[in-house]
N, C-alpha and C positions, 0 to 999 in steps of 0.2 A: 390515673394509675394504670387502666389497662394498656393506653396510648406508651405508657413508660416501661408495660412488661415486654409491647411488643420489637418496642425498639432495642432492647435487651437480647430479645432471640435471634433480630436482622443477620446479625453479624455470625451466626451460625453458620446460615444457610450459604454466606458466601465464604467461610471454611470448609464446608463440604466441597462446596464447586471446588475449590482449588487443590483440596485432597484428590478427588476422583481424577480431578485432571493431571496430579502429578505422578496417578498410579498407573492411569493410561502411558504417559511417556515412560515411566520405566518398563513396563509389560512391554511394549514396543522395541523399545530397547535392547532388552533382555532377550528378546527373541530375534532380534538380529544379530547377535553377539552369538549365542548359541547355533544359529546357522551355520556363521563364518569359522568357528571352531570345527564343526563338523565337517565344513566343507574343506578345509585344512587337513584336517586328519586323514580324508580319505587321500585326500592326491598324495600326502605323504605316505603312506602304506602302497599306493599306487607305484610311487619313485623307488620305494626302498623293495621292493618283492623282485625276489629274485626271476630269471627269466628261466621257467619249467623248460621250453623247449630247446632252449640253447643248452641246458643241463644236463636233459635225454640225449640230446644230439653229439656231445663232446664229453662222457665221460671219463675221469682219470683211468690210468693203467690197473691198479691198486682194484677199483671197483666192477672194470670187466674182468680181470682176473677172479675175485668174490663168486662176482655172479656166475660165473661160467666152471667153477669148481663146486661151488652149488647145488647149478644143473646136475653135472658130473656126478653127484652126489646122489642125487633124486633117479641118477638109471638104475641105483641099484647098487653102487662099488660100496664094500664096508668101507675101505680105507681112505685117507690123503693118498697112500702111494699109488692103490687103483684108480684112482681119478686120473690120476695125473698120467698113467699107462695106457689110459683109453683116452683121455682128451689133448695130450700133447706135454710134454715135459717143459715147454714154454714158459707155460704159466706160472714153474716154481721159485723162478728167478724174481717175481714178481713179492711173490707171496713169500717166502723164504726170509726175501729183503726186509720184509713188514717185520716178520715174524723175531728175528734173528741175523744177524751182520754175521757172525762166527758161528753159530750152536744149532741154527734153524728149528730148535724146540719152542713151544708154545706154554708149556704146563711142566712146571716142579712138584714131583712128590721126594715124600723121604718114607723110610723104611726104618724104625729104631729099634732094636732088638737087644734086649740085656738079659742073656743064658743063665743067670745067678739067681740064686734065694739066698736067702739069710742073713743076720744080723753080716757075721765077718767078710761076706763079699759088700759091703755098704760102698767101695768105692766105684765097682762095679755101675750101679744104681747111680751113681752120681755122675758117672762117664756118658753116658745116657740120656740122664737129665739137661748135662751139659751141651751136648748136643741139638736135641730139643731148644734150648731156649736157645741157640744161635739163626737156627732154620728158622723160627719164628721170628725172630729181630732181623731177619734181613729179607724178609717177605712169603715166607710159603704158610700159609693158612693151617689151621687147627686141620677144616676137610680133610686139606691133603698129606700129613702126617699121619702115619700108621706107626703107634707106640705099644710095643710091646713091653712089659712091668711089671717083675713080679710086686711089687707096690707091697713088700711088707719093712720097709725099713721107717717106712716117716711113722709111723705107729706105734714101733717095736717097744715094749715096756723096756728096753737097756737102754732108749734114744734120750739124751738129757734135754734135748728139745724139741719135745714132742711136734709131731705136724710137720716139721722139715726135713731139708736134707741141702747138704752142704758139699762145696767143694775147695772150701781151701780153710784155714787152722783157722784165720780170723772170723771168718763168717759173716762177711760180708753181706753176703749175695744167699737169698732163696731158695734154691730152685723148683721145690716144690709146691710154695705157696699157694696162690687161690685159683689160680689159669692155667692149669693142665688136664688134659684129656689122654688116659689111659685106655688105651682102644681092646687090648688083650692083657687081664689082669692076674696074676696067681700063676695055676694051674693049666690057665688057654693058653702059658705062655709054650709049644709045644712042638716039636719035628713039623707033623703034622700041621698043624694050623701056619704054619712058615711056607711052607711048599704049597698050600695051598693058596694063601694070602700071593705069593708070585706071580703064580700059574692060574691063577682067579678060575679054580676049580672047589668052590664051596655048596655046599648044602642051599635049597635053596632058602631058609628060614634065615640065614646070614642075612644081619642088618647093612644097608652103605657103608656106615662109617667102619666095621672091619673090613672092607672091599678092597683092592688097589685097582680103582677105577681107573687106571692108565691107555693111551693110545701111541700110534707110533711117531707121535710129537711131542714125548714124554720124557723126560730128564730123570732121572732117580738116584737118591741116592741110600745106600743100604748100607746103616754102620752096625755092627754086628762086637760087644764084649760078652768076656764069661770066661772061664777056665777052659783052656784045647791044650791040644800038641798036636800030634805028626798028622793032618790032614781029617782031622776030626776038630768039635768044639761041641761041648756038653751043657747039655739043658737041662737046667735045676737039678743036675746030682744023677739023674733015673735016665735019659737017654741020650744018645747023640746025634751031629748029623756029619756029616762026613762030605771031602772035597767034590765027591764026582754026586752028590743030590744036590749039591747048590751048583755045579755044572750044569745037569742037565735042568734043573730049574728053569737057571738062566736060557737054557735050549728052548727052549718051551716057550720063556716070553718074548724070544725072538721068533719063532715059528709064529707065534700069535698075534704079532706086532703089536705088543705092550708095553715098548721102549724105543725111545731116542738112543740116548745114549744111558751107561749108569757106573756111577762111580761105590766102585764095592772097598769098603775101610771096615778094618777088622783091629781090633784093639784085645790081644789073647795071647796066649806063649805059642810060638810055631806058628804066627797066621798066617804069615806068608805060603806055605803049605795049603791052606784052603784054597787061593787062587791057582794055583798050577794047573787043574786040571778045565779050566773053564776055555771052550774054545768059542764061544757065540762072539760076532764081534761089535766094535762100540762096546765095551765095557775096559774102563780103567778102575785099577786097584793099588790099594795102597793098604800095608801093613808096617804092626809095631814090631817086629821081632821075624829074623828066619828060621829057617830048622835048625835046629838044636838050641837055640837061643829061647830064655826067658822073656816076660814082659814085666816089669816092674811097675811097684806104685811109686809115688812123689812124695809127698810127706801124710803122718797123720795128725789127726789131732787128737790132744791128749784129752782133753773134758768127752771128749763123745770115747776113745778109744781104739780106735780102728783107722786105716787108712783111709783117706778120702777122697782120692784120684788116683788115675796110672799118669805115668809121664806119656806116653804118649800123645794118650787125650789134653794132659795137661800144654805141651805144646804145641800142637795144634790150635787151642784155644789161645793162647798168647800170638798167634795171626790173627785167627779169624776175629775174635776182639776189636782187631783195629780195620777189619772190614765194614763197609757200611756198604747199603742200597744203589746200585748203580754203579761203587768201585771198578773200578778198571785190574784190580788185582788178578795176577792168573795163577792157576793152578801150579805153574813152574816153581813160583816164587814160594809158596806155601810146601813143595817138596824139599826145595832150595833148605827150605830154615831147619829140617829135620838133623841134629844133630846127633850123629853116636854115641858121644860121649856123656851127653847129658843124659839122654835117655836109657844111657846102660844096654842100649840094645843094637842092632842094627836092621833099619828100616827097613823095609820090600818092598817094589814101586814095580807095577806090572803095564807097558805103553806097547805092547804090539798088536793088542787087539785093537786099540782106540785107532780113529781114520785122522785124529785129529792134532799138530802140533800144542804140545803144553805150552809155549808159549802165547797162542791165540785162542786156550780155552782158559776163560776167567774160573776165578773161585764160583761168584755167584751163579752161574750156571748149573752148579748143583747143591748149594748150601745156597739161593737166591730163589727169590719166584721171579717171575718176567710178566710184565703187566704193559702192551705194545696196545696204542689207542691211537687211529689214523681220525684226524679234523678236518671235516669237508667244509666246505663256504657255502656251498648251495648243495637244498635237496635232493635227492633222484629218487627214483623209483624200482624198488626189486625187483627184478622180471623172474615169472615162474614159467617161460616157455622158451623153447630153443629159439623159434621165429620171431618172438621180442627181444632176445637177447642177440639178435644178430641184426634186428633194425637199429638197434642202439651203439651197438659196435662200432668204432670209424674202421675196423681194420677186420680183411676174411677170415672166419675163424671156422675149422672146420667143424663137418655138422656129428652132431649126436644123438646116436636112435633114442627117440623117447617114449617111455613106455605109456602102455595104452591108458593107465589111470592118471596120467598129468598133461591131457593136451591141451595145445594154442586154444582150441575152442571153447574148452570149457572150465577154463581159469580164466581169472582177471586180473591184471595186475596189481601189488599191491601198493600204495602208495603209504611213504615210511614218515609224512607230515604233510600236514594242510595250513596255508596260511588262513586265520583269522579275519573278516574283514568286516567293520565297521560301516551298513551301510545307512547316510546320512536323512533324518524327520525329514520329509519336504518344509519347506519356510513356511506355506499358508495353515498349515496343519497347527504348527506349535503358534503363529499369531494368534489365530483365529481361539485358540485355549486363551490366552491373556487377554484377548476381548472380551471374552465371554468371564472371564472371572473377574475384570473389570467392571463389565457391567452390572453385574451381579450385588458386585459391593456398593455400586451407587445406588440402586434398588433398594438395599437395605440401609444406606444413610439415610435416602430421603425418607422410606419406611419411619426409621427413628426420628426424625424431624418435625415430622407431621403429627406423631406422636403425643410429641412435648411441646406441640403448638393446642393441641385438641384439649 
């Protein structure tokens, strides 16, 4: 019987041997496969990295332009146009082209202004609103919209549908629903706080978002209802403001460089009378009615009771409706459709100031935001010094004093990505683990072996 137990266990012992030996070949295995992946990886990351010093060496036009307005930047000029006065007018053919083919603005603001309170102005409030959600479906951001509101109608205990406001009999369409931002509500809505909002002459307690944080790459556009006549327009009942404060307003954010261009639309009786007196230039205007002419609503509706648009706003909106993001539409086409007879009025259209044909300034230029994104192929490097940025130049650019707190010596360049690089286990490192864990486990086979021999 023992001779019988032990013939029983023989066959164990040469189970182990052929286990251990089969874990040794895969550990071996395994560890050479592992090498050659790594060793793969890198030459490919090798092949595929781009070449840094051919990068520095031949930069696009677009990118020494950047860097070199930049600099310009860092002497000290507030402005785009002071750069550009001190470093060479060159560069704006460059930058312009990025920026704008037709308009060379960078940033759309809008400016929404509705002079009215009370329930029986409610179309007023809607002219407004209607605006509002055009600026915003065709790309200019909450930010940059500055909405003025007396914001008592979607409330009003006469509104049959509380919480909104409408602009046509079927009611289609919202406008005040859940995504609107009233930047000056009630009683801010004011002379005062209008001229200030221009001329970005506030208190300093003034939050951003009442700001018109604008520069002189700035588009704007400033539509402006409420009851007027002869070269005035009245704010909530109690004040007015008159043609020559919205003149020299305008003076002011041109002295200041707060605008590109701005398109000023007045939707009032007599509006055309507000623009006469503006002489700043780049600003085009456009009204519903001239002197001595009224402005008319469109239709009302009868469950709520009151009118619920002016025709002016209302056709206007029957263009811009079928405008979308990028349209090629221009500004001509949309004067074009203004008809007298519909609107019961005759329109006012002021182009002596603008530098610019209507026909090659689109709509979206100022009911649009402009969102221009340049794709490089390979990385570069920002240069923060005159003397790097002229080692990297292929072409002479003249030089620029720079001031004593940003010199060559004591910046460093910054580098705007790093490649990544996978560098590969040596091969004897990771064998020498699967030996040793190989071994390991035969140690403790024959451990258990001897075990259940004993």
């Amino acid at each position: 019987m023992p001779r019988t137990c032990g013939l029983r266990r023989a066959p164990r012992w040469s189970v182990v041997g052929i286990w251990l030996l089969l874990l040794l070949v895969v550990s071996a295995t395994a560890a050479t496969a592992s090498h050659s992946d790594l060793k793969s990886e890198s030459q490919a990351q090798e092949h595929s990295a781009p070449d840094v010093s051919q990068a520095e060496q031949a930069p696009s036009a677009f990118e020494r332009a950047l860097v070199n307005l930049t600099l310009a930047f860092s002497s000290g000029h507030a402005s785009y146009a002071d750069a550009l006065d001190s470093y060479g007018s060159g560069q704006s053919d460059v930058i312009d082209g990025f920026f704008s083919s037709t308009s060379g603005h960078n940033n759309n603001w809008a400016v929404l202004v509705c002079t009215s309170r009370f329930w029986f102005n409610y179309r007023h409030i809607a002219n407004t609103l209607s605006i509002y959600r055009t600026v915003k479906r065709l790309g200019i951001p909450d930010s940059n919209i500055i909405l003025m509101l007396s914001d008592d109608v979607a409330c009003n205990p006469r509104n049959r549908f509380p919480g909104t406001v409408y602009n046509n009999a079927g009611r289609m369409l919202d406008l005040y629903g859940s995504n609107i931002e009233v930047d000056y509500r009630g009683y801010e809505v004011t002379v005062e706080n209008f001229i200030r909002l221009l001329t970005g002459r506030h208190d300093p307690f003034v939050p951003r978002s009442k700001r018109l944080l604008t520069n002189d790459r700035s588009n704007i556009l400033v539509f402006m209802t409420g009851h007027g006549g002869d070269e005035f327009l009245k704010f909530q009942d109690s004040e007015e403001i008159g043609a020559y404060d919205i003149a020299d307003a305008f003076a002011q954010m041109y002295e200041k460089q707060r605008y590109h261009e701005i398109l000023f639309m007045v939707d009032t009786c007599q509006a055309a009378t507000l623009y006469k007196r503006i002489y700043s230039p780049n600003i085009l205007a456009a009204a519903s009615s001239l002197k001595g002419e009224s402005s008319y609503s469109h239709h009302l509706d009868s469950e709520i009771g009151v009118a619920v648009i002016d025709r002016f706003t209302y056709f206007n909106l029957e263009t811009l409706e079928r405008v979308n993001r990028g349209d090629p539409t221009s500004i001509r086409y949309l004067f074009d459709s203004y008809n007298p007879t519909y609107m019961l009025s005759t329109p006012g259209i002021r182009t002596d100031l603008f530098n610019r044909g209507l026909p090659q300034t689109l709509v979206t230029d100022f009911f649009g935001g402009v969102q221009n994104i340049e794709l490089s192929s390979s990385r570069y490097t920002l240069l923060s010094s005159r003397a790097a940025a002229d080692s990297a130049s292929t072409e002479p650019l003249p030089k620029i004093e720079e001031p004593a707190r940003a010199r060559a010596d004591s910046v460093e360049p910054i580098a705007l990505s790093k490649e990544r690089r996978v560098e590969p286990v040596p091969m004897h490192s990771r064998t020498a683990t699967w030996l040793y864990l190989g071994a390991l486990a035969a140690v403790v086979g024959a451990a258990c072996t001897v075990f259940q021999n004993v």
